[in-house]
TIRO-2110 file (N, C-alpha, C; in Angstrom, 1 decimal):
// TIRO-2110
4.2, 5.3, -2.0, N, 1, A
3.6, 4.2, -1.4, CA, 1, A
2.1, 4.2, -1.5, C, 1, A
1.3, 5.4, -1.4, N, 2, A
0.1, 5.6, -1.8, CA, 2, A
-0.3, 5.0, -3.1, C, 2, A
0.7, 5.2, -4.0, N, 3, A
0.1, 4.8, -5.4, CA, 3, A
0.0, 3.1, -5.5, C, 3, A
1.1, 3.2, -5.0, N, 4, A
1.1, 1.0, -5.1, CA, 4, A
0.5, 0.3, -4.1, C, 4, A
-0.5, 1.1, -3.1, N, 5, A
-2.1, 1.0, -2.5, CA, 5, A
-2.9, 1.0, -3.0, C, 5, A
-3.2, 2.5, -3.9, N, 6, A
-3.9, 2.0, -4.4, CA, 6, A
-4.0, 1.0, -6.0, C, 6, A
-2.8, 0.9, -6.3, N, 7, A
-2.9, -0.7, -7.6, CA, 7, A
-3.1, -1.8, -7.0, C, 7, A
-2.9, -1.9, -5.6, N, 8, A
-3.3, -3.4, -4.9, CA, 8, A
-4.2, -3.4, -4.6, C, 8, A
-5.3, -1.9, -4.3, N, 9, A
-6.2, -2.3, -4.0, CA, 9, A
-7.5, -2.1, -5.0, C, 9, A
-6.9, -1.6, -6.3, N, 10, A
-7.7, -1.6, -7.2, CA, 10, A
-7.7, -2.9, -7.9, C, 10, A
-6.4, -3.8, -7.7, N, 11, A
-6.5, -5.3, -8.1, CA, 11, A
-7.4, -5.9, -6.9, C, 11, A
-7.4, -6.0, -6.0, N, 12, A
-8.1, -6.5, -5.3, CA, 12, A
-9.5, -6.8, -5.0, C, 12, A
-10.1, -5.1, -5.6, N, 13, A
-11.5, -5.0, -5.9, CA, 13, A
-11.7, -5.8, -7.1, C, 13, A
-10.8, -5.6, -8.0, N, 14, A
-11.2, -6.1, -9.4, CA, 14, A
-11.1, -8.3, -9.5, C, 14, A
-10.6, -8.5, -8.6, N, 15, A
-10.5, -9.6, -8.1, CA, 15, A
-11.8, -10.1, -7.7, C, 15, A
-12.0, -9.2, -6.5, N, 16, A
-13.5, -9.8, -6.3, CA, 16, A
-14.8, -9.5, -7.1, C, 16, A
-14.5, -8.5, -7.6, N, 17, A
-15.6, -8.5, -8.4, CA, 17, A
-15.9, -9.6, -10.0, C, 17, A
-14.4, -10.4, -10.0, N, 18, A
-13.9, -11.1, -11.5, CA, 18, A
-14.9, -12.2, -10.7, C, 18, A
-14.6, -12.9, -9.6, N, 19, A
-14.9, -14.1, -8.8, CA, 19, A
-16.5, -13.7, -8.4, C, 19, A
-17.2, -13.1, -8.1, N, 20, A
-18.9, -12.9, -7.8, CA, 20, A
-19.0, -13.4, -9.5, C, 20, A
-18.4, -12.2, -10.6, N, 21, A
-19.5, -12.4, -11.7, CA, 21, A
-19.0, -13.9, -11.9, C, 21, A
-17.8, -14.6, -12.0, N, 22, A
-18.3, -15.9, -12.7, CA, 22, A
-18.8, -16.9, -11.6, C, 22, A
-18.6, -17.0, -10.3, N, 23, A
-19.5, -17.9, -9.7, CA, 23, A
-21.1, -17.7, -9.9, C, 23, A
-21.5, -16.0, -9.9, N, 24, A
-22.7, -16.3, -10.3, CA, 24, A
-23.1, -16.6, -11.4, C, 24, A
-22.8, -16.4, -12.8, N, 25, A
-22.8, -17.0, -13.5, CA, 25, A
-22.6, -18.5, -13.9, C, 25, A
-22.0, -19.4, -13.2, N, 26, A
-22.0, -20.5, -12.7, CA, 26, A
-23.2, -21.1, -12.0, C, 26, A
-23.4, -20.2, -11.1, N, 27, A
-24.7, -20.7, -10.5, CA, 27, A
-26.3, -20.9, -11.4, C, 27, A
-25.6, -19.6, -12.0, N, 28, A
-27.1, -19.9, -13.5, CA, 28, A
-27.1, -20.5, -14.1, C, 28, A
-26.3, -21.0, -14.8, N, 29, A
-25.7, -22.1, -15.9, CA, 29, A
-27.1, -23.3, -15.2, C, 29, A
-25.8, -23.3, -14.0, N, 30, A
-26.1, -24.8, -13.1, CA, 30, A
-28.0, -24.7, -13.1, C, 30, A
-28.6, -23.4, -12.9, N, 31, A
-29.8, -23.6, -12.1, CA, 31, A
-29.5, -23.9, -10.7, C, 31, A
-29.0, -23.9, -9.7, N, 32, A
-29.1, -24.6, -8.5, CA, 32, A
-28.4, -23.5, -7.4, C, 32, A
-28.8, -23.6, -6.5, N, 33, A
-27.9, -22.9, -5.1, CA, 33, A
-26.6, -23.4, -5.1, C, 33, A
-25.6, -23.5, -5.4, N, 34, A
-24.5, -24.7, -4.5, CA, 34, A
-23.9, -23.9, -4.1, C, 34, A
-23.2, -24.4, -3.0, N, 35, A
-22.5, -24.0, -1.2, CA, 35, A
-20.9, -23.5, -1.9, C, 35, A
-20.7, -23.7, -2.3, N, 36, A
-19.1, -23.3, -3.0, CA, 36, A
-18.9, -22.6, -3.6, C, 36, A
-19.8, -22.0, -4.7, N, 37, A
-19.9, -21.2, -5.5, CA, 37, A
-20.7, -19.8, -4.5, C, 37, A
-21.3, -20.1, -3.9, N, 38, A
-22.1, -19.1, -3.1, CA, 38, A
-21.0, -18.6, -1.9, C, 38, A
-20.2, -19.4, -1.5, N, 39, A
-19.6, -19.0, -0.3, CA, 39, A
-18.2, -18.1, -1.1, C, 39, A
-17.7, -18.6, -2.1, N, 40, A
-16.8, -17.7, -3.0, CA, 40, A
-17.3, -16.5, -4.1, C, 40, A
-18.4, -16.6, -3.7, N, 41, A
-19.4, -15.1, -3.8, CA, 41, A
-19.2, -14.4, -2.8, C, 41, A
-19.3, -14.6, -1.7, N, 42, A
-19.4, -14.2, -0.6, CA, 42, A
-18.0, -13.5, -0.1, C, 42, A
-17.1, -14.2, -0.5, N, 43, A
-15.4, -13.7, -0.4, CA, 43, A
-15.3, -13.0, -1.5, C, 43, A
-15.7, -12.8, -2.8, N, 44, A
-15.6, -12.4, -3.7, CA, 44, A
-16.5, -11.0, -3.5, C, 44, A
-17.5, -10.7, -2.6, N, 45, A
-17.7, -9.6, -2.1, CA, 45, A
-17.2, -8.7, -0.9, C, 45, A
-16.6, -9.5, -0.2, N, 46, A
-15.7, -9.0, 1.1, CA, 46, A
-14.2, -8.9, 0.3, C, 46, A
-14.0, -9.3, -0.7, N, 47, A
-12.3, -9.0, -1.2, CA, 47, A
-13.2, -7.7, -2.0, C, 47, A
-14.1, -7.3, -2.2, N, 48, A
-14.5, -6.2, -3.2, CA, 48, A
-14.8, -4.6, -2.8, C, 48, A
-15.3, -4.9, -1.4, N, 49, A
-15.3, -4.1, -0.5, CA, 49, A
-14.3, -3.9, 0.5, C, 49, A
-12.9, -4.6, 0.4, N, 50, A
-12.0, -4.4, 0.9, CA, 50, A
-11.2, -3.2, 0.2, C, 50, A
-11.1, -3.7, -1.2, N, 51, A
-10.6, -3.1, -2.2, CA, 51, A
-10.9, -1.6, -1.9, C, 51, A
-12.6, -1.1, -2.6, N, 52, A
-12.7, -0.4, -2.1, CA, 52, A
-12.6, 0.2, -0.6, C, 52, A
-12.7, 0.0, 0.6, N, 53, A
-12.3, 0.5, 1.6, CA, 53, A
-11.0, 1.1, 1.5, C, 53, A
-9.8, 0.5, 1.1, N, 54, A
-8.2, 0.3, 1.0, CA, 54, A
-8.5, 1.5, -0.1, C, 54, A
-9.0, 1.7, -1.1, N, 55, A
-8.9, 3.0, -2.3, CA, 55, A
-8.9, 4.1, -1.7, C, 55, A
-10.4, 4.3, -1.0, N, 56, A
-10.5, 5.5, -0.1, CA, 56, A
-9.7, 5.5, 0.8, C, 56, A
-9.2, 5.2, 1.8, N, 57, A
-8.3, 4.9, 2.3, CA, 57, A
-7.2, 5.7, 1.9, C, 57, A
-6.6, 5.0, 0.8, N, 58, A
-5.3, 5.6, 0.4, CA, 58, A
-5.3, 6.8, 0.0, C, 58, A
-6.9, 7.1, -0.9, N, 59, A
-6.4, 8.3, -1.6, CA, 59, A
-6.6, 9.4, -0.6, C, 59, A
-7.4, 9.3, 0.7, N, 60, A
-7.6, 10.4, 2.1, CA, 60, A
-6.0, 10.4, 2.4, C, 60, A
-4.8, 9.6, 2.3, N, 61, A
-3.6, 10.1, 2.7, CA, 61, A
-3.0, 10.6, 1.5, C, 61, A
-3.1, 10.3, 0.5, N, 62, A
-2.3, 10.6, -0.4, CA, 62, A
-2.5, 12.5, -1.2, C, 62, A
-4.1, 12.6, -0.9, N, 63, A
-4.6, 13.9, -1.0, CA, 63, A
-4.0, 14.8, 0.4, C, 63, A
-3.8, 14.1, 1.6, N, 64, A
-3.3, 15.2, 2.5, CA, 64, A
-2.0, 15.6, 2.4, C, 64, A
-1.8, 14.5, 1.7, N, 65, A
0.4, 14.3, 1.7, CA, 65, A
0.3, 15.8, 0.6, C, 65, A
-0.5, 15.6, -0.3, N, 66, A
-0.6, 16.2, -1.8, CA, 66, A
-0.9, 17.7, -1.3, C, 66, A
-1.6, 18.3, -0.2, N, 67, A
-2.5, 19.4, 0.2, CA, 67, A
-0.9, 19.9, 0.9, C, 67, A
-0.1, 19.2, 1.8, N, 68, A
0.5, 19.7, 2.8, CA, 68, A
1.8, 20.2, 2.1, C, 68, A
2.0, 19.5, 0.5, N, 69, A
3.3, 19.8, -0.3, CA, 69, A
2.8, 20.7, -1.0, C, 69, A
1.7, 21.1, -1.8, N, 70, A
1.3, 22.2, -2.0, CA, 70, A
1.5, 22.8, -1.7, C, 70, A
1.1, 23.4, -0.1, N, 71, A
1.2, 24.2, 1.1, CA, 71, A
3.2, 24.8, 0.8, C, 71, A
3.7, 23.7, 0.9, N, 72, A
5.3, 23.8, 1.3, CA, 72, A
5.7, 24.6, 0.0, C, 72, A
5.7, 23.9, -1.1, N, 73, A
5.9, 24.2, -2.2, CA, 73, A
5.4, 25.5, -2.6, C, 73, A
4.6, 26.4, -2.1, N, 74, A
3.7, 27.8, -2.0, CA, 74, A
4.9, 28.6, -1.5, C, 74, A
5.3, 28.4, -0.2, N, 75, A
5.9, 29.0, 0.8, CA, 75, A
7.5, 28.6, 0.1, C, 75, A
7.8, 27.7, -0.8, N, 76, A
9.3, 27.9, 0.2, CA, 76, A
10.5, 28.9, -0.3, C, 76, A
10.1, 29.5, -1.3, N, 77, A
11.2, 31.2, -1.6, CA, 77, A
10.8, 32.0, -0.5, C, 77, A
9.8, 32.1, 0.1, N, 78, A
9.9, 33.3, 1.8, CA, 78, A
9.8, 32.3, 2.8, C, 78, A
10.0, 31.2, 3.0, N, 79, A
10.2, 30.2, 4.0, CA, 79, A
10.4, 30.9, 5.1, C, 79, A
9.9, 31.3, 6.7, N, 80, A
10.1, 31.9, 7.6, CA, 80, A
10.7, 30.8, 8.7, C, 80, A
11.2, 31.1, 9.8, N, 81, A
11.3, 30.1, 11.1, CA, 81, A
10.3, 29.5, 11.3, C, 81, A
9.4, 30.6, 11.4, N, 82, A
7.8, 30.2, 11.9, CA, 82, A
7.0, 29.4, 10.8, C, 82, A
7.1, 29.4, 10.1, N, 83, A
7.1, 28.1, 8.6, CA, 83, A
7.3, 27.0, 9.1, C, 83, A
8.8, 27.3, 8.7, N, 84, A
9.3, 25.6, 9.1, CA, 84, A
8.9, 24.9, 9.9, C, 84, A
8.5, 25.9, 11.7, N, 85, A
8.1, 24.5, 12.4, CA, 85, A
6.4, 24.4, 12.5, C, 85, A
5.5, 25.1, 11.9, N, 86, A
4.7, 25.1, 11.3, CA, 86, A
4.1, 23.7, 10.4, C, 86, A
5.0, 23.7, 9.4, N, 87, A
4.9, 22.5, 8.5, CA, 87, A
5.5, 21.2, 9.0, C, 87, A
6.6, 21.6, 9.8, N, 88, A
7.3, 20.5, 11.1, CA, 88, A
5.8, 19.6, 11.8, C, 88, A
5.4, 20.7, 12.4, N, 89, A
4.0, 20.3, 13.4, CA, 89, A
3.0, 19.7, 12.2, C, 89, A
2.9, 20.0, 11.2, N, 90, A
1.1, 19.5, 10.4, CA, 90, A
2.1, 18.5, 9.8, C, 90, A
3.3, 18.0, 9.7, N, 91, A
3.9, 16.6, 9.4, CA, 91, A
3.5, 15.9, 10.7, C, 91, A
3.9, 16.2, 11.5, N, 92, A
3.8, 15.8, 12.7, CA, 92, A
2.3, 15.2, 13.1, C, 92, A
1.6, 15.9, 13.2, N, 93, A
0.2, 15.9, 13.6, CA, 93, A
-0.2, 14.6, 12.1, C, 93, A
-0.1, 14.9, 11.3, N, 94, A
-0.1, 14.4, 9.8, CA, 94, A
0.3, 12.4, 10.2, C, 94, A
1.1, 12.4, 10.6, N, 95, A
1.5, 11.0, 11.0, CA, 95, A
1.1, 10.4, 12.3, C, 95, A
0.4, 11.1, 12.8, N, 96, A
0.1, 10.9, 14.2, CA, 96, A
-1.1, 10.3, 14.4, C, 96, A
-2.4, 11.1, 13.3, N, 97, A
-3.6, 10.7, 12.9, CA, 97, A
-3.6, 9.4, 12.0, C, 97, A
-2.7, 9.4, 11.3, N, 98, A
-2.6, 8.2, 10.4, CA, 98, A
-2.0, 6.8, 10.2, C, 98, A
-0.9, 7.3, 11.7, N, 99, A
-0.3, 6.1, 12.2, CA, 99, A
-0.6, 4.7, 11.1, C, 99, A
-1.9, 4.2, 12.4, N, 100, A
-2.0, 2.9, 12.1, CA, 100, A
-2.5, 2.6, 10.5, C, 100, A
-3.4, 3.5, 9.9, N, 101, A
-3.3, 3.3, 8.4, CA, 101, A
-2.0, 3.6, 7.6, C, 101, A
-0.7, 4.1, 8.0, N, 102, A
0.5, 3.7, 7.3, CA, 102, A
1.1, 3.0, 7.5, C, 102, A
0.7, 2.3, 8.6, N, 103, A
1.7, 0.8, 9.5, CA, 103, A
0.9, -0.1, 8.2, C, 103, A
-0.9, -0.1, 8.2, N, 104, A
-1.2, -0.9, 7.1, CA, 104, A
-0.6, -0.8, 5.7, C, 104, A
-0.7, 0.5, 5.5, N, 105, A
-0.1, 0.3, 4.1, CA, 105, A
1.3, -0.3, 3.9, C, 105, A
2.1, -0.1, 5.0, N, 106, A
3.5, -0.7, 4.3, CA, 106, A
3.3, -2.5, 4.6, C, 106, A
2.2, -3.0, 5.5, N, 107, A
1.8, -4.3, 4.9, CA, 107, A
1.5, -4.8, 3.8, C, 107, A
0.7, -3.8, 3.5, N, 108, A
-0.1, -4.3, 1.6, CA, 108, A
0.8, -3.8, 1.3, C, 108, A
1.8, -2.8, 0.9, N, 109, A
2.9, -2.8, 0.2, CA, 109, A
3.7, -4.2, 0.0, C, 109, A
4.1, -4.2, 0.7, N, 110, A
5.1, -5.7, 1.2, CA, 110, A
4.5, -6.8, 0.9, C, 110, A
3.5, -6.9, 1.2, N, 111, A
2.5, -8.1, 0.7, CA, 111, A
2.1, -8.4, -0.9, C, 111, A
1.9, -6.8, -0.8, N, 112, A
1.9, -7.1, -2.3, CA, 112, A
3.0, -7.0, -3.6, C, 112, A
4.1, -6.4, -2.8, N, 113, A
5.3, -6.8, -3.5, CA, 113, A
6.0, -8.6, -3.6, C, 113, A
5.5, -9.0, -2.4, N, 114, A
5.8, -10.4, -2.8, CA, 114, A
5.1, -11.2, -3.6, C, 114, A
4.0, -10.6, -3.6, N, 115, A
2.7, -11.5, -5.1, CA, 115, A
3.8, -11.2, -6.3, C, 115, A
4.3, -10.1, -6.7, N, 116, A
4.0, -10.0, -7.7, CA, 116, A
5.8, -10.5, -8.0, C, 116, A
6.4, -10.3, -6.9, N, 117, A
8.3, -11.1, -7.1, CA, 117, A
7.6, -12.9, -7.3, C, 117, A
6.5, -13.4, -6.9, N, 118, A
6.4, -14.8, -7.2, CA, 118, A
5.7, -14.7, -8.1, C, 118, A
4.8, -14.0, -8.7, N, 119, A
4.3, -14.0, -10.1, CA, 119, A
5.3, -13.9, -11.3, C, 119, A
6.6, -13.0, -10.8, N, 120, A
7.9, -12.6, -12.5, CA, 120, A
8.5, -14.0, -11.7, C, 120, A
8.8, -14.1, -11.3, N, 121, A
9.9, -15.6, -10.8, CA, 121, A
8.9, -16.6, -11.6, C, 121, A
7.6, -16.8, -11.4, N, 122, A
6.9, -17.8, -11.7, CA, 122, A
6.6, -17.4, -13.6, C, 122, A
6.9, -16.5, -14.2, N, 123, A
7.0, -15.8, -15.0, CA, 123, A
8.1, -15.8, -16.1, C, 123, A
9.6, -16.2, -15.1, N, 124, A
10.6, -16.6, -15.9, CA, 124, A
11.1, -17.8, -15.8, C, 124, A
10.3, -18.4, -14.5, N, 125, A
10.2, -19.9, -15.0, CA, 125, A
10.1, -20.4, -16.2, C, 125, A
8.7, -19.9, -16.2, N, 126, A
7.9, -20.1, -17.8, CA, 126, A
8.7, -19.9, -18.8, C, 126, A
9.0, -19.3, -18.7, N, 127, A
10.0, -18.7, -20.0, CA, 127, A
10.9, -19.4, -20.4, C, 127, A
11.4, -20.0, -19.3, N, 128, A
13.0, -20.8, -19.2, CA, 128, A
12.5, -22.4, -19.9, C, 128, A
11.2, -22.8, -18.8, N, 129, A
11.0, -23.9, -18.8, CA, 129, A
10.3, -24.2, -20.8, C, 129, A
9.7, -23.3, -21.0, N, 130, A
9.3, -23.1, -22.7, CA, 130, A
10.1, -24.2, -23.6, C, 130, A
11.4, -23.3, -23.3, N, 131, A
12.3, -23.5, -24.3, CA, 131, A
13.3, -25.0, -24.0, C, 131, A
12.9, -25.4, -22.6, N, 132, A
13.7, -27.0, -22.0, CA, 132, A
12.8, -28.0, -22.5, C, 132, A
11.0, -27.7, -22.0, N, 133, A
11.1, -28.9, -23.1, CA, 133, A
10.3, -28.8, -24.4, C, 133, A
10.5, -27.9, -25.1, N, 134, A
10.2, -28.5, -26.6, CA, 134, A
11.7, -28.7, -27.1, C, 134, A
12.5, -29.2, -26.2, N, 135, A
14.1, -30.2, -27.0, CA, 135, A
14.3, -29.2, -28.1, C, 135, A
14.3, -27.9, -27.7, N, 136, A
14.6, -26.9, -28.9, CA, 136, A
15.4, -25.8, -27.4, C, 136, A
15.9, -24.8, -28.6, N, 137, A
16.6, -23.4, -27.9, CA, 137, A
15.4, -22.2, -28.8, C, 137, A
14.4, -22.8, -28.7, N, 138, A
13.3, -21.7, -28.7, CA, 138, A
13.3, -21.4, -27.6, C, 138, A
12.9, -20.2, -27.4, N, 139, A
12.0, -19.3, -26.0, CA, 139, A
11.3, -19.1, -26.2, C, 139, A
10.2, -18.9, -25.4, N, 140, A
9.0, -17.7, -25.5, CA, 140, A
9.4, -16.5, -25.1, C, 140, A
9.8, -15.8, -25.9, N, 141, A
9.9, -14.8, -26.0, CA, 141, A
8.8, -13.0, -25.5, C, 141, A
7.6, -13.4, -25.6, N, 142, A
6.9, -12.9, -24.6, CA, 142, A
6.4, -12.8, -23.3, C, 142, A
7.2, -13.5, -23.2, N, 143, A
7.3, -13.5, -21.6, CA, 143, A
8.0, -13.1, -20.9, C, 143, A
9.0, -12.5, -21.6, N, 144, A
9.8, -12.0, -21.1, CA, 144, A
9.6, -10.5, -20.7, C, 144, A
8.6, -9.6, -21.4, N, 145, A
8.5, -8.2, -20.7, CA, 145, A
7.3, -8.3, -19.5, C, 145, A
6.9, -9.6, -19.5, N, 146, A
5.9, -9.6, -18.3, CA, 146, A
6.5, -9.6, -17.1, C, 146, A
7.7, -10.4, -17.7, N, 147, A
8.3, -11.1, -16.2, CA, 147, A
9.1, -9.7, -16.0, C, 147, A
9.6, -9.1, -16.6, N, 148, A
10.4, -7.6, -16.4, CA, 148, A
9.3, -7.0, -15.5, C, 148, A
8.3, -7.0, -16.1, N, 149, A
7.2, -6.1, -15.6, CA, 149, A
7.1, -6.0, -14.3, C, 149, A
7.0, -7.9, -14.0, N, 150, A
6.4, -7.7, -12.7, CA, 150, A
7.9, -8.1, -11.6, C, 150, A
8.4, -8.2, -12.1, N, 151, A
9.5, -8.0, -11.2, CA, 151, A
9.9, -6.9, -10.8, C, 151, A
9.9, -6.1, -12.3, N, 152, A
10.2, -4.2, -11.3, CA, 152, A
9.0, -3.9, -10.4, C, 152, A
7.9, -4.1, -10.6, N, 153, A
6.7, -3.9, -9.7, CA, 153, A
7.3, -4.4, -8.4, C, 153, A
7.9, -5.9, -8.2, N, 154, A
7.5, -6.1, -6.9, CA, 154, A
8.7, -5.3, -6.2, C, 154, A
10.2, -5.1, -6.8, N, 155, A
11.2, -4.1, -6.5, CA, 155, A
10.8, -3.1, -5.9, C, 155, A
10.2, -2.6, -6.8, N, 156, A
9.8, -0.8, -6.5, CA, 156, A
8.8, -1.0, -4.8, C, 156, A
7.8, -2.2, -5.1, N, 157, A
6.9, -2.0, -4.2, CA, 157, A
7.9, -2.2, -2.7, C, 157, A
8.8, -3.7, -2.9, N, 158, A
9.5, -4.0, -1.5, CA, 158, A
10.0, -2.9, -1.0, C, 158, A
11.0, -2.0, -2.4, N, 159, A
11.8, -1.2, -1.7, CA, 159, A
11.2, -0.1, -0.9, C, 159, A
9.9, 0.7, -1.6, N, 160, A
9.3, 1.8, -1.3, CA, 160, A
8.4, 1.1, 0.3, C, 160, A
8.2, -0.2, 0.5, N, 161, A
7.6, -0.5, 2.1, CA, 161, A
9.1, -0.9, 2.9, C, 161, A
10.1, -1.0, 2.4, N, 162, A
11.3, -0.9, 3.6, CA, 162, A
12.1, 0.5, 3.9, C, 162, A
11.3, 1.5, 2.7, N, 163, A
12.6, 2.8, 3.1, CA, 163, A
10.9, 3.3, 3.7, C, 163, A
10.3, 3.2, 3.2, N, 164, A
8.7, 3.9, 4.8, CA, 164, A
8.6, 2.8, 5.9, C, 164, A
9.2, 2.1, 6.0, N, 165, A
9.1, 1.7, 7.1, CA, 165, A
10.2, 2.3, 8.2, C, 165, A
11.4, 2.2, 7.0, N, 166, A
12.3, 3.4, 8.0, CA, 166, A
12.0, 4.4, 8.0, C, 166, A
11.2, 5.3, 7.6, N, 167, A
10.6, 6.8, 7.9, CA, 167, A
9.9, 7.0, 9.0, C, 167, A
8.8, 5.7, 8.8, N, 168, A
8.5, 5.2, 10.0, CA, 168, A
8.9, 5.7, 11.2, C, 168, A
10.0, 4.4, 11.3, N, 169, A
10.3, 4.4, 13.0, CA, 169, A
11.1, 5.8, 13.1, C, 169, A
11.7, 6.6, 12.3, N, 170, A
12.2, 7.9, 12.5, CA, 170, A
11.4, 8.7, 13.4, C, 170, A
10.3, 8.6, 12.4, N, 171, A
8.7, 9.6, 12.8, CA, 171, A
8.0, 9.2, 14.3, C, 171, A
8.3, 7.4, 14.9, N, 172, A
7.9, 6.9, 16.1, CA, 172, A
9.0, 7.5, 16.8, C, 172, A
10.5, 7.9, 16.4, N, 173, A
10.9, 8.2, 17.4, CA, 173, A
10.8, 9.8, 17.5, C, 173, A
10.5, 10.5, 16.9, N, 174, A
10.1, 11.5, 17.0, CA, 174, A
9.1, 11.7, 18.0, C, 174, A
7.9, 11.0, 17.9, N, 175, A
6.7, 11.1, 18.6, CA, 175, A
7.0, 10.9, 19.9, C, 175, A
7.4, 9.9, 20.1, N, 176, A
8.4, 9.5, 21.8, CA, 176, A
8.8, 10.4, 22.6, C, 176, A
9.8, 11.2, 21.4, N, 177, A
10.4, 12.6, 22.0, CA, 177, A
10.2, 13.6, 22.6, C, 177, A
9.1, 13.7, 21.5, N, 178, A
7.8, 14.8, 22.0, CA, 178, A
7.0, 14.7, 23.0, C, 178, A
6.8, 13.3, 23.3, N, 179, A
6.0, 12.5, 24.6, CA, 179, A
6.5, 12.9, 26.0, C, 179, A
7.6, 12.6, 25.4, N, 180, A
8.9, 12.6, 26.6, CA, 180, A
9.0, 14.4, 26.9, C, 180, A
8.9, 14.6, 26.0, N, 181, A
9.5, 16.3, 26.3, CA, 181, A
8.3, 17.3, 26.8, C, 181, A
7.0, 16.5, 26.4, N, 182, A
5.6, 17.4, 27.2, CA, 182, A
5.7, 17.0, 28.8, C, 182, A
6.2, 15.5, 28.5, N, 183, A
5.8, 15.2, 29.9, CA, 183, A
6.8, 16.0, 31.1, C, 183, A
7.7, 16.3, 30.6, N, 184, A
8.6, 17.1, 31.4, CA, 184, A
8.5, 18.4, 31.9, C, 184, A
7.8, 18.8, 30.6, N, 185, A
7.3, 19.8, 30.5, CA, 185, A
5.8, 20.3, 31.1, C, 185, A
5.2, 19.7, 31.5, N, 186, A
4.1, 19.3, 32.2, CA, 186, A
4.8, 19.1, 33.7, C, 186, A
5.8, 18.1, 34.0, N, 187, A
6.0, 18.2, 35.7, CA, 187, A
6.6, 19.8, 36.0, C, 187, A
7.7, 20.3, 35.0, N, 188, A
8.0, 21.4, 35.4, CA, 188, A
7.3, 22.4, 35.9, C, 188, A
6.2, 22.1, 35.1, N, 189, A
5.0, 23.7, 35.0, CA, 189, A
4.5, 23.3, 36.8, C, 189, A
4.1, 22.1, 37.0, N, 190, A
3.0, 21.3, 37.9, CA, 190, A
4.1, 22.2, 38.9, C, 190, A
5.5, 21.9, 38.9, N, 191, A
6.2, 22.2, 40.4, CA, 191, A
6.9, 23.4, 40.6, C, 191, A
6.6, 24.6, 39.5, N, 192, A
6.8, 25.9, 40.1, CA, 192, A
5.4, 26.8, 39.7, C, 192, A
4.3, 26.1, 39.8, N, 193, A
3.3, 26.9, 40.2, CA, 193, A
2.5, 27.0, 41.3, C, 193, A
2.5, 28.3, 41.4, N, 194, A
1.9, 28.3, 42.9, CA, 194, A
0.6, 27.9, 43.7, C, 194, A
END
């Protein structure tokens, strides 16, 4: 899910940055200030710096995910008890810190899996509609690995934001657990010490 963060959010930057250069270049053409072209500069810098933000972003989880399987992947032919829950806890801790930026990411995931299921739908429209009306059984025939393209894109992306989403709530109900089990843990100590 990290990876198809960061392609949404490397489209995203590249988006805003497509939209600044040609409004301002528009604006030169013109010679003039105009309010339209300036305020879609303006979004075309806040979608660019979003991008970026969302890059770094992703790749600070995607490097710890990357750091913590290393780690596992090191250890696991002498794998100890004391391992396991070890690695148990820095998953733990690991999700705990990052919560609300993986809640985001399986938005832009999702989000951005549906751009791109209306982009191949809108993609094999095209394709279909080609060949209805030039009153022929031509196709366009190129269109057709785009539309593949972006249809597996938005697949891969929906599915990989609904099976983390269920990892997710696994991992919330874990945390719960643990909530629940300090806190008990905590009255017990409070009422047999002296």
């Amino acid at each position: 899910m990290s990876i198809s963060n960061l392609v949404f959010a490397a489209i995203t930057m590249a988006y805003g940055i497509m939209v600044i250069v040609t409004r301002l270049q528009e604006m030169a053409q013109s010679g003039t200030l105009l309010l339209v072209p300036l305020i879609m500069v303006i979004v075309g810098f806040a979608a660019a710096v979003l991008g970026i933000k969302w890059i770094l972003s992703s790749v600070e989880i995607f490097s710890s995910i990357e750091e913590l399987k290393s780690a596992y992947d090191a250890k696991k032919g002498q794998m100890t008890p004391e391992d396991s829950t070890g690695f148990i806890i820095q998953m733990i801790n690991q999700y705990r810190t990052n919560k609300a930026t993986i809640r985001t990411m399986i938005l832009v995931c999702t989000a951005g899996g549906c751009c791109f299921l209306v982009l191949g739908i809108m993609s094999s429209i095209e394709f279909v509609s080609a060949g209805l009306t030039s009153g022929m059984n031509t196709f366009n025939y190129l269109l057709i690995p785009s539309a593949l393209l972006l249809l597996g894109i938005a697949m891969v992306s929906l599915l990989c934001s609904y099976y983390f989403r269920r990892y997710a709530s696994i991992w919330d109900l874990r945390l719960s657990e643990i909530s629940r089990s300090e806190n008990v843990l905590e009255k017990t100590m409070e009422q047999n010490s002296p």
